[in-house]
C-alpha positions as CSV (number, residue, x, y, z in Angstrom):
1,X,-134.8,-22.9,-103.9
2,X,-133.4,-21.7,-107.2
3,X,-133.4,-18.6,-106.8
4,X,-130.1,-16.5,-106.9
5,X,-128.2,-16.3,-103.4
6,X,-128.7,-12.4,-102.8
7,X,-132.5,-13.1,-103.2
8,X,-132.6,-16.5,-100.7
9,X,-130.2,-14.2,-98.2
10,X,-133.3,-11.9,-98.5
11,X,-135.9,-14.2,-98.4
12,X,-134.2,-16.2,-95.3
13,X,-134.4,-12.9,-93.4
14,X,-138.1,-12.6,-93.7
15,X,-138.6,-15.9,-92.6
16,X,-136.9,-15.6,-89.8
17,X,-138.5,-12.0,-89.1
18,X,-142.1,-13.6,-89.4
19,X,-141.3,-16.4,-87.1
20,X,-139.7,-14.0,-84.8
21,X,-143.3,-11.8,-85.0
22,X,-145.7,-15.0,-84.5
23,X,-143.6,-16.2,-81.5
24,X,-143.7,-12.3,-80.0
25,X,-147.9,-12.4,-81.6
26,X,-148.6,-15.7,-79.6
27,X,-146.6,-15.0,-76.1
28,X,-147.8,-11.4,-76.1
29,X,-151.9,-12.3,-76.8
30,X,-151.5,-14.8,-73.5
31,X,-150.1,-12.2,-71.8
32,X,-152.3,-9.4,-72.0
33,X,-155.4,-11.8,-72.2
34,X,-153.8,-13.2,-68.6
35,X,-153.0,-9.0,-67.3
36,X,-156.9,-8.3,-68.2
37,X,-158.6,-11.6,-66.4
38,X,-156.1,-10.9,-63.5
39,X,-156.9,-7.6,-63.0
40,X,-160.7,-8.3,-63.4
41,X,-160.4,-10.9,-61.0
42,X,-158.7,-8.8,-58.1
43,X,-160.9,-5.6,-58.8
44,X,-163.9,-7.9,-58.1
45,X,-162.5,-9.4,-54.9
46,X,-161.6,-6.0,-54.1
47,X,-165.2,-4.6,-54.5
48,X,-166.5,-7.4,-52.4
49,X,-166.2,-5.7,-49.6
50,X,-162.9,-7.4,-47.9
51,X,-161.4,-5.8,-45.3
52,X,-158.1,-4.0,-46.8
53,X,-155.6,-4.7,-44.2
54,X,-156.8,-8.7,-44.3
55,X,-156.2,-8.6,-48.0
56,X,-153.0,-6.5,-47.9
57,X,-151.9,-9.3,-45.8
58,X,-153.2,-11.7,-47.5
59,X,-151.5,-10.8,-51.0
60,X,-148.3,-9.2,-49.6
61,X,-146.9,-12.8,-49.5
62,X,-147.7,-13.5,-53.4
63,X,-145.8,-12.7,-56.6
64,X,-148.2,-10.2,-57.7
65,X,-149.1,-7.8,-61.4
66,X,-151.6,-5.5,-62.5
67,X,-154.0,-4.3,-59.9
68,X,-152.8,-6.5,-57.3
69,X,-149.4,-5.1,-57.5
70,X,-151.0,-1.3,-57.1
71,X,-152.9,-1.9,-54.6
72,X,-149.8,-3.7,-52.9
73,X,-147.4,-0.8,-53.7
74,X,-150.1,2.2,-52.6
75,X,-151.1,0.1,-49.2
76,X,-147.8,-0.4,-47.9
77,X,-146.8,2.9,-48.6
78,X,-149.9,3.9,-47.0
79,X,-149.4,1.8,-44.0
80,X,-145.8,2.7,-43.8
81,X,-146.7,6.6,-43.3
82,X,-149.3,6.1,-40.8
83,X,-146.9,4.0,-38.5
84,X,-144.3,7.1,-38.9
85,X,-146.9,9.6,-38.0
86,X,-145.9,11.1,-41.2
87,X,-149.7,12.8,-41.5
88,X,-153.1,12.1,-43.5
89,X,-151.7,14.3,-46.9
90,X,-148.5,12.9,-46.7
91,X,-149.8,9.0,-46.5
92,X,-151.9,9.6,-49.5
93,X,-149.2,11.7,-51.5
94,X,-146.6,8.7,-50.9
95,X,-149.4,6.3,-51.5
96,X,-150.1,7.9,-55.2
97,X,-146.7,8.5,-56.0
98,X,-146.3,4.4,-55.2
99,X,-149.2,3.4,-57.0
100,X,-148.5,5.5,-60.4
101,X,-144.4,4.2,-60.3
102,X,-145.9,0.3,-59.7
103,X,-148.4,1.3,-62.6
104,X,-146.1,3.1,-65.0
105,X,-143.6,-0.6,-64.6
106,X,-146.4,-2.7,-65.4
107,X,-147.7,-1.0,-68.7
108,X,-144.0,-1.1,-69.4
109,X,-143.7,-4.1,-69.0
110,X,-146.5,-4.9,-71.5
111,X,-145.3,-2.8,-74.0
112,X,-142.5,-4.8,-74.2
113,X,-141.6,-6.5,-77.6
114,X,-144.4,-4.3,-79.4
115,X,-142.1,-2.1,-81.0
116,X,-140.6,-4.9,-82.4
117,X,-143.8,-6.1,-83.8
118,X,-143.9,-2.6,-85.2
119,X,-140.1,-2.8,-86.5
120,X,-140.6,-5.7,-88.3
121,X,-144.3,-4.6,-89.8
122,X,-142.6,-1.2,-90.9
123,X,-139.4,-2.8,-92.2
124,X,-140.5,-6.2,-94.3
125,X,-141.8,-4.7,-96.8
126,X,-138.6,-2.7,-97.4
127,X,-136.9,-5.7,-97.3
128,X,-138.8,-7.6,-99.9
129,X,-138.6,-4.4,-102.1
130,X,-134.8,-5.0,-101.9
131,X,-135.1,-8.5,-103.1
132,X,-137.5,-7.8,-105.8
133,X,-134.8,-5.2,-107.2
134,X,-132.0,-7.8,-107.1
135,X,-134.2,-10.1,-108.6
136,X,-135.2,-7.9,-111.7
137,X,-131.5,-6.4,-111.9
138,X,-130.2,-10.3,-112.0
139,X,-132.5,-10.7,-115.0
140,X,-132.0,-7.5,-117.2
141,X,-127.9,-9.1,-116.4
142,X,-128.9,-11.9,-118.0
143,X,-130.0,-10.3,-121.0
144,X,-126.4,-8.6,-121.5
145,X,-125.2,-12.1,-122.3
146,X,-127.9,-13.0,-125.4
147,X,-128.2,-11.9,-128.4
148,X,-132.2,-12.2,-128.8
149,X,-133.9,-11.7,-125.5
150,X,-136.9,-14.1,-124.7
151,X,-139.0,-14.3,-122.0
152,X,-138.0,-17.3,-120.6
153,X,-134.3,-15.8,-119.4
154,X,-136.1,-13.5,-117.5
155,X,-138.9,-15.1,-116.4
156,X,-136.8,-16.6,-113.3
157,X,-135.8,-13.7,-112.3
158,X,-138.6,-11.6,-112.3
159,X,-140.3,-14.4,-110.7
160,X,-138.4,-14.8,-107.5
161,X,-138.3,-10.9,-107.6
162,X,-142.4,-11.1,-107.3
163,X,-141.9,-14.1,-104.5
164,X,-139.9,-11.9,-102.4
165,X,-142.3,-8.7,-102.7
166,X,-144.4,-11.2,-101.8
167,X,-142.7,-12.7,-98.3
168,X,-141.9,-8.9,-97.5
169,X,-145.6,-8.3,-97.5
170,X,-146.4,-11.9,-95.7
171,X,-144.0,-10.9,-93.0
172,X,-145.3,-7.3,-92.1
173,X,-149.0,-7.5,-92.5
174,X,-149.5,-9.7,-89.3
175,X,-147.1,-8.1,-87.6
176,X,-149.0,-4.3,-88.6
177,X,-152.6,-6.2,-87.9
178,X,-151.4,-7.6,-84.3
179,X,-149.2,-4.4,-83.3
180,X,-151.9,-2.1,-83.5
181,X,-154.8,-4.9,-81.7
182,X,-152.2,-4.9,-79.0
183,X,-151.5,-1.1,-78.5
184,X,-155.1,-0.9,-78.2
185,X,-155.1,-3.6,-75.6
186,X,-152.7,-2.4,-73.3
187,X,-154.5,1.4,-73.8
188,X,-157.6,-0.4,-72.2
189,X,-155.4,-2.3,-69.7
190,X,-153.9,1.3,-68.4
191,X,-156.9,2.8,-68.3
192,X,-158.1,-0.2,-66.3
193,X,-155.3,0.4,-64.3
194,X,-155.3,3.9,-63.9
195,X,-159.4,3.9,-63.1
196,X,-158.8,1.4,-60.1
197,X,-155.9,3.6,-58.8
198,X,-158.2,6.5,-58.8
199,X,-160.7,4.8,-57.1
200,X,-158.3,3.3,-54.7
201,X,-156.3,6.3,-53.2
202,X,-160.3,7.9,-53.3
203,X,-160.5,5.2,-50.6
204,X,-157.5,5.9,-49.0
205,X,-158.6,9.8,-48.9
206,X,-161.9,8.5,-47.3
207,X,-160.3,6.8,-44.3
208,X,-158.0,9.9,-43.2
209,X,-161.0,12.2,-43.5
């Protein structure tokens, strides 16, 4: 709290960037923790051996993500060229290019605030590298005024210098830590995605043949 103002304007900004990262940390882990149960969920509904227009049907109604949505988006496309006559390679072209656009939104949309998390990991240290140079400049300042130097005029300085070195690092290595666990989550969630899209249009390909 005694610290000069250029250093409290510094350290105030790294609070508020590693409050900003634990509230994007905490909403993003229930997020992709929900995506992955979700999609696990449907996938082993879908294997069950339903009947595909019943459950088309069934979740055509409902708000749906993930797998669900895929499925959704490459069905009713699928549906939708078959009542046109449109032919079998044309139902399952539309059907694919339906699927990868309903994927490609939902990994978007669980990449969002990640590059944040990656801002502020990359950044904070900067930051706190700026208030530790204020710090030791206010200090060696100090001195100009004195004419024996001692430690204990630059002892505060140097000292709230080290404390915002500190918060710099305090900020970013969560944010670094969570960044990349997330990137590799959603890499698995894709592929989890991608794998069931595959092995849905493979379907798809089965029934025109």
């Amino acid at each position: 709290m005694s610290a000069s103002m250029p250093v409290k304007v510094v350290m105030i900004i790294l609070i508020l960037a590693s409050l900003w990262s634990w509230l994007i940390i905490f909403s993003k882990g229930r997020v992709l923790a929900n995506a992955h149960n979700k999609a696990k969920k449907f996938e082993e509904h879908f294997w069950s051996g339903v009947d595909l227009n019943k459950l088309y049907e069934k979740i055509s109604t409902q708000k749906n993500t993930g797998s669900a949505l895929i499925f959704e988006a490459g069905f009713k496309e699928f549906k939708r060229k078959q009542t046109v006559k449109s032919g079998g390679i044309q139902s399952i072209e539309g059907s694919d290019r339906a699927m990868r656009v309903a994927l490609s939104r939902e990994i978007e949309k669980l990449e969002s605030s990640l590059p944040t998390l990656a801002t502020i990991g990359s950044t904070s240290p900067y930051i706190g590298l700026l208030g530790t140079v204020i710090g030791i400049m206010l200090s060696f300042h100090a001195l100009s005024d004195v004419t024996q130097a001692t430690i204990a005029l630059v002892a505060p300085g140097i000292s709230e210098a080290l404390i915002a070195t500190a918060m710099g690092l305090f900020a970013a290595i969560p944010a670094v830590i969570f960044y990349n666990k997330f990137s590799d989550k959603v890499e698995r969630i894709y592929a989890q995605y991608d794998a069931f899209k595959d092995e849905f249009s493979a379907i798809l390909h089965r029934q025109i043949g």
